[in-house]
C-alpha positions in Angstrom: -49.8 0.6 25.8 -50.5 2.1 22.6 -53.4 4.8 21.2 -53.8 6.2 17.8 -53.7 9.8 17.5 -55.1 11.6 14.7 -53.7 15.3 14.0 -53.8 17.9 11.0 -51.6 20.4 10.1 -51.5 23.5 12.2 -49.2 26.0 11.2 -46.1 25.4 8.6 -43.4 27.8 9.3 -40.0 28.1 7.4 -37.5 28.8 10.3 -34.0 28.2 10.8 -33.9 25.0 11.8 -31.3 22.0 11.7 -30.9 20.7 8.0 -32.1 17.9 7.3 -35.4 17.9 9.4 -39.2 19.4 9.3 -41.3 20.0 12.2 -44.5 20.5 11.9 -47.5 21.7 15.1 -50.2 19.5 15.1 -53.6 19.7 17.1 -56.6 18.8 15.6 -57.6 15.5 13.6 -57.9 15.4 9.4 -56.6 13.9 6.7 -53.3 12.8 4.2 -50.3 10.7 5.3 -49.9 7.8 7.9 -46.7 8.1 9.7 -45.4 6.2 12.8 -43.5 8.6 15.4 -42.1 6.9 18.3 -42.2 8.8 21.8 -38.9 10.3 22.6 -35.6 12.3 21.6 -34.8 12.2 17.9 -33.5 9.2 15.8 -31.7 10.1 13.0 -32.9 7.8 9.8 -31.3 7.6 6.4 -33.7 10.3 5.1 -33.2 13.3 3.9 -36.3 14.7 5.5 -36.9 14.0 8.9 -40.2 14.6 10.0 -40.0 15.5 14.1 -43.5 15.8 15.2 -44.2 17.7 18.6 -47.8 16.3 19.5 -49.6 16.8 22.8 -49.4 13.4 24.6 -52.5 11.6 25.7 -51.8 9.0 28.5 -50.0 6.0 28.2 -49.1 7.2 25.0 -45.7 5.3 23.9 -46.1 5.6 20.0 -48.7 7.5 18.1 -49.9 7.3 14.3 -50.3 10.5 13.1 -51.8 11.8 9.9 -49.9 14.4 8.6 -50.6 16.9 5.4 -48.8 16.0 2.6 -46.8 19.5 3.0 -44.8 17.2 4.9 -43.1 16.1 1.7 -42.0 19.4 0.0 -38.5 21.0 1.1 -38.8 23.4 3.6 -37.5 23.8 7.0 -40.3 24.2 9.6 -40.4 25.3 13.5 -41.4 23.1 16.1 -43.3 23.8 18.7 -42.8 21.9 22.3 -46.1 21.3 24.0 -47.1 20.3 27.7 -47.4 16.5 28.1 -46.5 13.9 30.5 -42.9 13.3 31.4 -43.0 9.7 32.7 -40.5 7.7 31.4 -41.8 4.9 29.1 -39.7 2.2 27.1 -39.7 1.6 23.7 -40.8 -1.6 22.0 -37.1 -1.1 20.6 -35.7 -0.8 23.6 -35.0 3.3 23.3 -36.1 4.8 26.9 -38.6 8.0 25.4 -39.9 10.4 28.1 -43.5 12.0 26.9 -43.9 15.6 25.9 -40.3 15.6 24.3 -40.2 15.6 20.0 -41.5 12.9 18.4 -39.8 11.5 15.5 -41.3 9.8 12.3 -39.2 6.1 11.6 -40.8 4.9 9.4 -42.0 7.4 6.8 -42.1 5.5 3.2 -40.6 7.9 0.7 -39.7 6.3 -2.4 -38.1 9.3 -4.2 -35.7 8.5 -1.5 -34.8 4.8 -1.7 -31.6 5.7 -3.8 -30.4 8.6 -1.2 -31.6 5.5 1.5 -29.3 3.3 0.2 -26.4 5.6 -0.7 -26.2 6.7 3.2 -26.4 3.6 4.0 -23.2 2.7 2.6 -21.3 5.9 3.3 -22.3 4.8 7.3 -20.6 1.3 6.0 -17.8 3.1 4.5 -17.4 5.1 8.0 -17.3 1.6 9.8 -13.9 0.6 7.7 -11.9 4.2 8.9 -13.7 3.5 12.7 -13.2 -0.6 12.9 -10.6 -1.1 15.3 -8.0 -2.7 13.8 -7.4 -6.6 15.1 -3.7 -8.3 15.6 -3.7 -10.1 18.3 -4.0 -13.8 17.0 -6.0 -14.7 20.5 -8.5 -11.5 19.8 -9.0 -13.2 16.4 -9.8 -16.4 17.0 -7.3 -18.0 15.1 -7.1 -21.8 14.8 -4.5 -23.7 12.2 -3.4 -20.2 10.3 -7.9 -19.3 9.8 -10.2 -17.3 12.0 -13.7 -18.0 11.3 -14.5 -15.5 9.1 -11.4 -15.9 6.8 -10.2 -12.2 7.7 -6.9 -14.3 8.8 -6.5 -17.2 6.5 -3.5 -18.3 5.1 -3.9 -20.9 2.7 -1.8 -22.9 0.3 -3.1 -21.1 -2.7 -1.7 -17.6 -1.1 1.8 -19.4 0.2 1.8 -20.5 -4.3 1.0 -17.8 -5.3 3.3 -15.4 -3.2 6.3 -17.8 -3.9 5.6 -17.4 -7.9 5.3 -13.6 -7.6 8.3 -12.9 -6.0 10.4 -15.1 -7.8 10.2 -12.2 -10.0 12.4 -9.9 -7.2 14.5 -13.0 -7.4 15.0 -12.3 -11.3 15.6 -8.9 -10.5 18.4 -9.4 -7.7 20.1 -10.9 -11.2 20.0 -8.4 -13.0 21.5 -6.3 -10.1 24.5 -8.6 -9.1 25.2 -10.1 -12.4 27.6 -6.5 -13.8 30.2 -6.7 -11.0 32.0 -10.2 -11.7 31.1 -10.0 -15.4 32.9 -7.0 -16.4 36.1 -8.1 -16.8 35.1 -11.4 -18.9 32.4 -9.1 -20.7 35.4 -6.5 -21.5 37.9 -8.9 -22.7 35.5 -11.3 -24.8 34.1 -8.2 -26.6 36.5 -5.8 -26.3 34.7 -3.2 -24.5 35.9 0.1 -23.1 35.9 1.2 -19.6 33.2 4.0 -21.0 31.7 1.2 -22.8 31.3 -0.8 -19.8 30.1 1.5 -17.7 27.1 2.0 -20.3 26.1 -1.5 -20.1 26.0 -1.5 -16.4 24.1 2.0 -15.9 21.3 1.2 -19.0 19.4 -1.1 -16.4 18.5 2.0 -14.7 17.2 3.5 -17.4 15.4 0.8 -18.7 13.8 0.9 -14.9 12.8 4.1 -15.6 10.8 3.2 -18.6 8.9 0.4 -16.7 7.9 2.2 -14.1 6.2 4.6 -16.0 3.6 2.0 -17.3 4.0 0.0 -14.7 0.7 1.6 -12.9 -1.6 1.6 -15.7 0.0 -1.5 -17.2 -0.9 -3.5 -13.9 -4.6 -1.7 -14.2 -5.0 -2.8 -17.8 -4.1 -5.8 -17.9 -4.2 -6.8 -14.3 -1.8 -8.1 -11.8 -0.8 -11.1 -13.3 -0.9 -10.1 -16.8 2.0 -7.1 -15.8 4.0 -10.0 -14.2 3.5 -11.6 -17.7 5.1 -8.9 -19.6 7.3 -8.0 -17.8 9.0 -11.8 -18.0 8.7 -11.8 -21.3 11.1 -8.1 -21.6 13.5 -9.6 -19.2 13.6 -13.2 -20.6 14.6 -11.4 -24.0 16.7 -8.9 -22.4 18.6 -12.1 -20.9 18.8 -13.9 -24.2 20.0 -11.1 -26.1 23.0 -11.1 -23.4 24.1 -14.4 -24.1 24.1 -14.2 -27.8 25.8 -10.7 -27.8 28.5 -10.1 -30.4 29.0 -6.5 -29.8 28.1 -3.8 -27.1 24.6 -2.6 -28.9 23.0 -6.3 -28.5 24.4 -5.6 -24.8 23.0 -2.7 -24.3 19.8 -3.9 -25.8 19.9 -6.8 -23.6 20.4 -5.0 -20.2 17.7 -2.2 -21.6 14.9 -4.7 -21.9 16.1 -6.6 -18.7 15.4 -2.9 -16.7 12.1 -2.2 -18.3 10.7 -5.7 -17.2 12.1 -4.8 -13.7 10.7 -1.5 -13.7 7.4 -3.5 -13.6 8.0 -6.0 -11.1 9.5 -4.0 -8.4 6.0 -2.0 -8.2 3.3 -5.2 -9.2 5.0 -8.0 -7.2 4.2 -5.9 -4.0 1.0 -4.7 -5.0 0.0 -8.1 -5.8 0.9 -9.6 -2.6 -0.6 -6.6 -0.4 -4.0 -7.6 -2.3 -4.4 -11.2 -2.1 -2.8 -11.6 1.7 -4.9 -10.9 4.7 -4.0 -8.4 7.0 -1.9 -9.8 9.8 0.5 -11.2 7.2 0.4 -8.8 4.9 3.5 -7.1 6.1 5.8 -10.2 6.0 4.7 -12.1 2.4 5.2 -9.0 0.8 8.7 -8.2 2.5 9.7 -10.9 1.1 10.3 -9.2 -2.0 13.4 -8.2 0.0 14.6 -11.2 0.9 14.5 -13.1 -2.6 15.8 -9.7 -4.2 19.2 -9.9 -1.6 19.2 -13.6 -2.5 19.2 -13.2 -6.2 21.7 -10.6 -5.9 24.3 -12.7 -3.7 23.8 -16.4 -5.7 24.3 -13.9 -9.1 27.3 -12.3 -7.7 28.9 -15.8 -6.6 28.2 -17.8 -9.6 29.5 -14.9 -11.8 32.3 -15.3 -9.6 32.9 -18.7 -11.0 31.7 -19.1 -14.1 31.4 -17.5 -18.2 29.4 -14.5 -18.0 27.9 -16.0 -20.6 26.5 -18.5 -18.6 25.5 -16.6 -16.0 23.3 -14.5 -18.4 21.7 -18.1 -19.0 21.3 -18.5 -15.2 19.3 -15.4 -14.9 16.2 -16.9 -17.3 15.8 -19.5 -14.9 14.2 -17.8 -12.4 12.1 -15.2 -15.1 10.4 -18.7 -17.2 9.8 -20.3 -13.5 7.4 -17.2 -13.0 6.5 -16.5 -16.4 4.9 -20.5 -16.2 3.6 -20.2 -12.4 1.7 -17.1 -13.1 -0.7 -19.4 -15.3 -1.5 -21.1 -12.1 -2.2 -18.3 -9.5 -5.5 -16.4 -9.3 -5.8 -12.8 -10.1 -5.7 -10.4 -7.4 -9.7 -10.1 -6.1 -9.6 -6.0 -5.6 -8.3 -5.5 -9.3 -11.6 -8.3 -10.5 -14.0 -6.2 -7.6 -12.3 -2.5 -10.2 -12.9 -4.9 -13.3 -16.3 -5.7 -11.9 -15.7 -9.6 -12.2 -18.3 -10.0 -9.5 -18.4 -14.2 -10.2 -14.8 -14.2 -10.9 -14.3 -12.1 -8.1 -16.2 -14.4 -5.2 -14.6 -17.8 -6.6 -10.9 -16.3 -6.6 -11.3 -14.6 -3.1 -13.0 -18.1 -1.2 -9.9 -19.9 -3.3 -7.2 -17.2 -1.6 -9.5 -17.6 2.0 -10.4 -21.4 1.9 -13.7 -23.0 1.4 -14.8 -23.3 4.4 -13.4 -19.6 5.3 -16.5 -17.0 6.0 -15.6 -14.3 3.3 -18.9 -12.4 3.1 -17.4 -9.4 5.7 -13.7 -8.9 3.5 -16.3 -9.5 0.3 -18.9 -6.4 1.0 -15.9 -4.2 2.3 -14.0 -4.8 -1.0 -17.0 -4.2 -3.2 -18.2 -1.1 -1.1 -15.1 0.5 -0.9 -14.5 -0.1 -4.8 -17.7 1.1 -5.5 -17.2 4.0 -3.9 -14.2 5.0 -5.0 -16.0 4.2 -8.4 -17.7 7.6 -8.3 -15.3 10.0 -7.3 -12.7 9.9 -10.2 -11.4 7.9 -13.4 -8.1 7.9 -11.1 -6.0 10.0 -14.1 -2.9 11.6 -13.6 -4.4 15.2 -13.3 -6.8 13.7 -10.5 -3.7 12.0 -8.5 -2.9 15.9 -7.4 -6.3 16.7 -6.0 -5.9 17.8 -2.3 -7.5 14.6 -0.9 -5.0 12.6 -2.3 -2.3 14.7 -0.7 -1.2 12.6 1.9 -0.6 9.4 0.2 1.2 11.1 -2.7 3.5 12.8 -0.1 4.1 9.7 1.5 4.8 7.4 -1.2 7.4 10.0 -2.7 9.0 10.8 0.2 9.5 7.3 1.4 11.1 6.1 -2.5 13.2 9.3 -2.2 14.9 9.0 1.0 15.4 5.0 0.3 17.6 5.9 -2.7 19.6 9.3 -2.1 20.5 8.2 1.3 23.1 6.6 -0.6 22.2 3.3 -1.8 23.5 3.0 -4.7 26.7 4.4 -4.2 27.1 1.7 -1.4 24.9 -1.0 -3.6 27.5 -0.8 -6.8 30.6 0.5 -5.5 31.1 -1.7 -2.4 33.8 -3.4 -4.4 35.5 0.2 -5.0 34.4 1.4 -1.6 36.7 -1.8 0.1 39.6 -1.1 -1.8 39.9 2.8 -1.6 39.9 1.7 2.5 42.3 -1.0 2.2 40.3 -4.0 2.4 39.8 -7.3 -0.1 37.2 -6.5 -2.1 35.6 -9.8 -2.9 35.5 -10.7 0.7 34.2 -8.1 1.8 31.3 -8.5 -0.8 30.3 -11.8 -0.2 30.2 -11.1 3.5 27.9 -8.4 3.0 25.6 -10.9 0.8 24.8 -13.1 2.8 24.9 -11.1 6.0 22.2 -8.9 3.8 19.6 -12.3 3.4 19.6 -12.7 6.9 18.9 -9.4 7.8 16.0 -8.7 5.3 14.7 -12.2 7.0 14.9 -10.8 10.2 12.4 -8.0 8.9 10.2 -10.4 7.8 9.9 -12.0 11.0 9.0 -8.6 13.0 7.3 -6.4 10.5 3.4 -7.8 11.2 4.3 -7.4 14.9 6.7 -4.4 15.7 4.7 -2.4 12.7 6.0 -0.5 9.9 7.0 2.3 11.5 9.5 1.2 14.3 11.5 -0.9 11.9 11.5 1.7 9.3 13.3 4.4 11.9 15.3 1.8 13.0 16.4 1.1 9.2 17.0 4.6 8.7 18.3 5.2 11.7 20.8 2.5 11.0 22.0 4.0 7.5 22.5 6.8 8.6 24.8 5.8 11.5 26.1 3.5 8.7 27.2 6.7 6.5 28.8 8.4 9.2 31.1 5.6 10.3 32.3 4.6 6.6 32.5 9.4 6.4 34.6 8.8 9.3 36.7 6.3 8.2 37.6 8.3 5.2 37.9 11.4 7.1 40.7 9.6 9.4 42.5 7.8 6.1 43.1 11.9 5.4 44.8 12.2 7.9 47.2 9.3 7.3 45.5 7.4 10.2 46.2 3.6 10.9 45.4 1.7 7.4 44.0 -1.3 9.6 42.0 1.1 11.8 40.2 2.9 8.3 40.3 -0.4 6.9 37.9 -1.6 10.2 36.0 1.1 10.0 34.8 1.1 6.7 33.8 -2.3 7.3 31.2 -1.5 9.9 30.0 1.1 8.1 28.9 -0.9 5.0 28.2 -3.5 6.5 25.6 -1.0 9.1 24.7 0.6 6.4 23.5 -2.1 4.3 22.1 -4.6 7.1 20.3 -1.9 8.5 19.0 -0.8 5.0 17.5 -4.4 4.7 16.0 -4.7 8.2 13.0 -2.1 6.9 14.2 0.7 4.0 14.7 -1.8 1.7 11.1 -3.5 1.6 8.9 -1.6 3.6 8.8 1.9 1.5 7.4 -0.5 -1.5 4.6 -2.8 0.9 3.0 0.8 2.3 3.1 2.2 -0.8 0.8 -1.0 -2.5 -0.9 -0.5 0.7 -2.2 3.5 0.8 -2.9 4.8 -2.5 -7.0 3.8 -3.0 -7.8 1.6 -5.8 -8.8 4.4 -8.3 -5.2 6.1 -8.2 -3.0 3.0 -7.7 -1.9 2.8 -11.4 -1.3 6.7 -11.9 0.1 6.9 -8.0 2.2 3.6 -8.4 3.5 4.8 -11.8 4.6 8.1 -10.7 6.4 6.8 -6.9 7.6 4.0 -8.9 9.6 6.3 -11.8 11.0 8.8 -8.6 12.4 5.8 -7.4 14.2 4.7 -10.4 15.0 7.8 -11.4 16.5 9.1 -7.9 18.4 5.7 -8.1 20.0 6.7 -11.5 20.7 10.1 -9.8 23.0 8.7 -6.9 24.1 6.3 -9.3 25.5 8.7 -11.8 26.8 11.4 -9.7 28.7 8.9 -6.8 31.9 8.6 -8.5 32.2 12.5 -9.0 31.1 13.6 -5.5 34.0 10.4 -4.1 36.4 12.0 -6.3 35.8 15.5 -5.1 35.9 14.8 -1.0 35.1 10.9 0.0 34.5 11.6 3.2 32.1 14.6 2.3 30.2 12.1 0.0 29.0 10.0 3.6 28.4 12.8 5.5 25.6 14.4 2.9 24.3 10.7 2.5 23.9 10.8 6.5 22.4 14.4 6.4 20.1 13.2 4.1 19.1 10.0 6.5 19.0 12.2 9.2 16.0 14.2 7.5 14.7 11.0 6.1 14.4 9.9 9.8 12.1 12.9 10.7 10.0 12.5 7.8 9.4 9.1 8.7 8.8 9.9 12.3 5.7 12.8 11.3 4.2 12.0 8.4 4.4 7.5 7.6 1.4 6.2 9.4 1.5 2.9 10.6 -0.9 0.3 8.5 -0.1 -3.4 9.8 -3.5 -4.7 11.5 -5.8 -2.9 9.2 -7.3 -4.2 5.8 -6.4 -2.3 2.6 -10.0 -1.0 2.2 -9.4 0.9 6.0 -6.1 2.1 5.4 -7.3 3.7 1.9 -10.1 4.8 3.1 -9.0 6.9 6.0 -6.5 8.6 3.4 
């Protein structure tokens, strides 16, 4: 079945032929390098010279060694010439059907100048395999028994269930800080004397402290790694707490709130990340929504307590929650993509078999990290300059536009002035609020329960599509109360507007703009990208925030109806340009960027 065939050089010719590939004419027998060219169409090899041999083909012929001159190696282009042969069709040893008379092409040429270019092909083609893997999320498809496939790609363990639960008691902490102004102001203005101005300083300052965390947040979670960030940040809000309770005057207040924002700042951008990296893909979605859900708890159990007792007290109540997660982030394992950046390889293994189980198959979600981390290795130190390159265009655009629309669609206006809001329409306040509370929990754990399956993007135009309904209703309402309509119909309707507005803000606008942004910047822009998204955020929050009372006082009504213009667009935006990422490891999402 096989003959060996000896042939020299013939002609060399420099023609115009496909890069990558040398032909050569050969005829008569002599002399320099042993190549193996199997029969047949070309193979494309991981070698930046192929050598594509068209030889006359002697019967039977299926594979021929040829000895070729050792022009062969230099870098030129040469054209081929086709040459009368047999056309049988033979099979391959491999199993590729070869027809005789067609090109030959070397396989096995040994070029050692070209192991390195060998190898780094190689793992662009493995790179390629991460944008082209079909993405898996049907739990029958993956073989799923007792919450683990059996390569691990779908385990959820007790140490991830831990070490979720300690992270995002940190959004817990932060709910705190946002519920605890609204039932201490008066106690805080009597006890200490404060002005309304005054007051309103205190309250505000969180935002701005905000803004200062998120500016490090990104290279503070890079630095000093995921758990180290939530470390920090703990320690800024436990002394922003503590300077609360011991306050004698409204710059120890001030102070206080201040260092309570910056440590939030950090947390509303790492406690995401962190989850996103250490949770496999087809829960993903859900244990890091829950940021939502403990943020709208720690907001409603805040605003009730402060209902009840010393503000004082409740500043005390806020530590809890910061030293619970401050102590249990001793315990959890750092996230496995920021050791694969650190290049922790030991470290790296150990913490991702704890996160995937022992007996979990990790050696597939192990080469993808590395590869991809590798690779992203080598195309930039991930700076802020390098975050506007053109390739990272679409993720930037995203990740702003998504932090954007989730605050100047109103949020805060409806966030702190729902008390305000309530009793401009008519209707008692502090009912109202707690209403909305807990109606709030059990809509952000609705999200959680259909985000992995009805994807990001259907419950994020839902959300949207709800606030801005939400905005129009509670315009309405207003619009009709100028009219000197029925005080129990604007009452009503302002109501269902808030209470549209913010349910439908929790279903998806409230979590799922931070879980895709963890989720599509790559691993060597994540701390300049998550910085920059992170201080729009705050800072678009501060925006609404300041300007709500002016724009109520010039036309109420006209203050919805812009918020709702502004959903409108927000919906579009979502529609064209989010993609949808649940079924799809970070490494494929990030790398198809």
């Amino acid at each position: 079945m096989f003959q060996e065939s000896q042939a020299a050089v013939d002609e060399l010719d420099t023609g115009h032929m496909i890069p990558g590939e040398v032909s050569v004419t050969v005829e008569e027998p002599e002399s320099h390098v042993l190549v193996n060219i199997p029969v047949g169409e070309t193979s494309h090899v991981a070698l930046d010279r192929e050598v594509v041999v068209p030889i006359r083909a002697n019967e039977e012929i299926c594979e021929t060694k040829a000895i070729l001159d050792t022009a062969v190696h230099e870098d030129v282009h040469m054209e081929s010439s086709l040459v009368d042969g047999m056309h049988e069709s033979h099979e391959h040893p491999l199993g590729v059907a070869t027809s005789l008379g067609d090109q030959f092409t070397a396989t096995n040429v040994h070029r050692p100048d070209l192991d390195q270019e060998k190898q780094n092909m190689e793992k662009n083609e493995m790179l390629e395999g991460l944008v082209t893997r079909r993405p898996v999320i049907d739990e029958a498809a993956t073989g799923i028994r007792d919450g683990c496939n059996h390569n691990g790609s779908s385990c959820v363990t007790v140490t991830v269930i831990f070490s979720t639960l300690v992270a995002i008691s940190g959004a817990y902490a932060f709910g705190n800080a946002v519920g605890y102004s609204s039932p201490a102001k008066s106690g805080v203005m009597e006890d200490l004397g404060l002005s309304l101005a005054e007051y309103a300083v205190f309250s505000s300052i969180l935002t701005v402290g905000g803004m200062l965390g998120a500016a490090c947040s990104g290279k503070m979670a890079d630095l000093l790694g995921r758990r180290g960030a939530m470390r920090i940040s703990e320690v800024f809000c436990i002394t922003g707490w503590l300077a609360i309770v011991f306050a004698k005057d409204a710059l120890w207040l001030d102070l206080g709130r201040l260092l309570v924002g910056c440590g939030s700042g950090v947390l509303c951008y790492v406690i995401p990340l962190y989850v996103s990296e250490i949770a496999t893909k087809n829960v993903r979605g859900a244990f890091a929504l829950l940021f939502s859900v403990m943020l709208c708890c720690g907001k409603a159990v805040m605003f009730v307590v402060g209902s009840l007792i010393n503000w004082r007290n409740s500043a005390l109540i806020g530590v809890i929650p910061c030293v619970l997660q401050l102590i249990g982030v001793f315990f959890i394992p750092e996230s496995p993509r920021w050791l694969a950046k650190a290049n922790e390889t030991k470290e790296f293994e150990s913490t991702l078999r704890r996160l995937r189980g022992e007996k979990a198959d990790i050696s597939q979600e192990a080469t993808d990290i590395r590869l991809y981390t590798e690779y992203m290795k080598q195309i930039s130190d991930g700076g802020l300059l390098n975050l506007f390159q053109k390739r990272y265009a679409n993720p930037l655009i995203v990740g702003v536009g998504l932090m954007v629309f989730q605050q100047i669609g109103g949020l805060n206006g409806f966030s702190y002035y729902t008390s305000f809001i309530f009793e401009s329409a008519g209707f008692p306040s502090k009912v109202g609020s707690i209403v909305v509370a807990v109606l709030q929990i059990l809509m952000a754990i609705l999200g959680v329960l259909f985000i992995d399956n009805s994807g990001r993007r259907p419950l994020l135009l839902m959300s949207a599509g709800g606030t801005c309904l939400g905005c129009v209703i509670t315009g309405l309402s207003f619009f009709l109360q100028d009219f000197h309509a029925s005080k129990d119909l604007t009452a009503t309707l302002v109501i269902i507007g808030v209470l549209v507005f913010l349910l439908s803000f929790d279903l998806g606008m409230g979590g799922i703009p931070w879980i895709i942004v963890s989720e599509i910047f790559p691993i060597n822009i994540k701390g300049s990208g998550g910085s920059l998204v992170n201080l729009i955020n705050w800072a678009s929050s501060w925006v609404v925030s300041y300007t709500f009372t002016f724009l109520f006082e010039w036309n109420s009504a006209g203050t919805f109806f812009i918020f709702a213009f502004i959903g409108g667009v927000g919906i579009m935006f979502i529609g064209k340009l989010v993609p949808e990422t649940k079924g799809r490891t970070l490494e494929e999402l990030q790398t198809c960027q």
